[in-house]
N, C-alpha and C positions, 0 to 999 in steps of 0.2 A: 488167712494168714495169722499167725499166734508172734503177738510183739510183747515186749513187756510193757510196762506204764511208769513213767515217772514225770514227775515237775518238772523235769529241761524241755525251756521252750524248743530246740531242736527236736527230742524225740514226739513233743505233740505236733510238732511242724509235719515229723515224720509218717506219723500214723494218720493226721488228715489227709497230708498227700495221696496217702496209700487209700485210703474210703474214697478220694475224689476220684480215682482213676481205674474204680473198679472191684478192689481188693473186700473181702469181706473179711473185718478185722477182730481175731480173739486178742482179749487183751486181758492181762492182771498184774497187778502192782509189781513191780522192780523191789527184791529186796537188797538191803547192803549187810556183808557181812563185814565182822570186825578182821583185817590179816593184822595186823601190826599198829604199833605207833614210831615217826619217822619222824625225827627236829621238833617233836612237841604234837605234833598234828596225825590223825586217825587215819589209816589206811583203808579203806572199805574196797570191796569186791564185789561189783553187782550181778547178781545173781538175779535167773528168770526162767527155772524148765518147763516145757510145756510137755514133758514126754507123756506123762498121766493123759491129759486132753487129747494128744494128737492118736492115742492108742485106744481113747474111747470114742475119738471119732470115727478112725478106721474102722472098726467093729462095726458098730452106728451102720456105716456105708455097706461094708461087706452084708449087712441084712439085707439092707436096700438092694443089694443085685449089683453093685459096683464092681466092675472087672477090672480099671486101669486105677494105680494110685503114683502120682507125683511127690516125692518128695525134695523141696530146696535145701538138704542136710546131709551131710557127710556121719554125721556123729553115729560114734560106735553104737552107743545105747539103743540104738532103734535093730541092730540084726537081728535081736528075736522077733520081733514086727515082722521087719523083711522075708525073713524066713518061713514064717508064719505064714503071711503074703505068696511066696512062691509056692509052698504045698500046697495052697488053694488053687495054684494054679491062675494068680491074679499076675496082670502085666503091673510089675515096679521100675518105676522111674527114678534113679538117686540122682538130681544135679547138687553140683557139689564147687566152693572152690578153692582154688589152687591151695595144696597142702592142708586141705581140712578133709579130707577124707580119714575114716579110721579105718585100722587097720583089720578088724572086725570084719565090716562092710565089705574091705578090699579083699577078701578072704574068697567072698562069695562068688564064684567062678560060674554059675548056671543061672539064670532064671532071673538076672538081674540088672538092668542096663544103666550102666554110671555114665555121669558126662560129666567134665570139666569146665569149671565156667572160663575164661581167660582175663574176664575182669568183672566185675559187679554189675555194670550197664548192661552186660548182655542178659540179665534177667528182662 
């Protein structure tokens, strides 16, 4: 699983969680961007894509002989993957949830099997 990295003790709470119970974790620094300044104080945006990684590990795999790929993302950016993925004739998994599906993704009527998650626990 590809998480970002930052100093809130929550998100390292979060990622050891994730190592203790299984997960094999990519991880790289959380950056902030600057949006605005509000009542004197710095608005930042944390930003973290792993789209590059998760597109060189699918390759990676599809050498290896991989036929089914899962993904936990709705995000548009990945349909050229997806797409890419179905001409190969590879089984894609999109779990997604509620209202984070793009519209992209949602496009994709053939060769593609989305689910909705109903809440986060059901990962």
């Amino acid at each position: 699983m590809y998480f970002g990295k930052d100093n809130h003790p929550k998100s390292e709470e979060f990622l050891e969680q994730a190592e203790k119970i299984g997960y094999r974790i990519i991880t790289k620094p959380v950056k902030y961007i600057f949006i605005t300044k509000l009542k004197g104080k710095d608005i930042l945006k944390r930003k973290c894509d792993f789209d590059m990684e998760v597109c060189i590990d699918v390759h990676t795999k599809i050498a290896e002989k991989i036929d089914s790929f899962i993904f936990l993302t709705g995000d548009g950016d990945y349909e050229p993957l997806y797409r890419l993925l179905i001409e190969l004739k590879k089984q894609v998994v999109v779990i997604y949830a509620k209202g984070h599906l793009g519209r992209e993704i949602w496009s994709i009527k053939k060769g593609l099997f989305k689910a909705q998650l109903k809440n986060l626990m059901d990962i």
